[in-house]
C-alpha angles and dihedrals in degrees: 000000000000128000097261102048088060088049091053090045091046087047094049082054102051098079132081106241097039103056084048091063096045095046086048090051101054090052081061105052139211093319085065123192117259119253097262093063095044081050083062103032099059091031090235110133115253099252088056099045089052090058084057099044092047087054092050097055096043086055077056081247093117139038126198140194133170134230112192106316104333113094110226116209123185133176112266100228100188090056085058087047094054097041091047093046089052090060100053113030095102092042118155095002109300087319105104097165093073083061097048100125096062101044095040087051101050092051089053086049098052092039 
């Protein structure tokens, strides 16, 4: 991951709403929830939501697909791998293994 691209993940997260939608859908998994039912479960209208969601999948957070006419959106788990991955590989001076836990976890947590 460049720079930039970590800059631009870090940024879609760093707001509110956003970071609402993408920790909800990680709790869903890769099946995801349509937009409709993100609108309802985190109470945003749906004009507004799809600004967020746009802006989560540009940042590679989030991946979308369609069935029919509902709009499907799911976490991208490999764009939070990246990113996280960016922002610890040179963890503890060259010496990972004092930051194993985190990094072991957060694997786990992404698998």
């Amino acid at each position: 991951m460049e720079m930039t691209q970590a800059i631009e993940a870090l940024g879609a997260l760093a707001q509110e709403t956003r970071l609402s939608v993408y920790r909800l859908l990680v709790r869903q998994g890769p099946n995801g929830m349509n937009a409709g039912d993100i609108a309802k479960e985190l109470g945003v209208t749906p004009a507004t939501l799809s600004h967020h969601l746009a802006y989560l999948e540009r940042a590679g957070l989030l991946r979308s697909w369609r069935v029919q006419r509902q709009i499907f959106y799911a976490a991208a788990y490999d764009g939070m791998r990246q990113l996280l991955t960016f922002l610890t590989e040179d963890c503890c001076q060259g010496r990972p293994e004092l930051c194993g836990k985190i990094t072991q976890s957060t694997e786990r947590a992404l698998s």
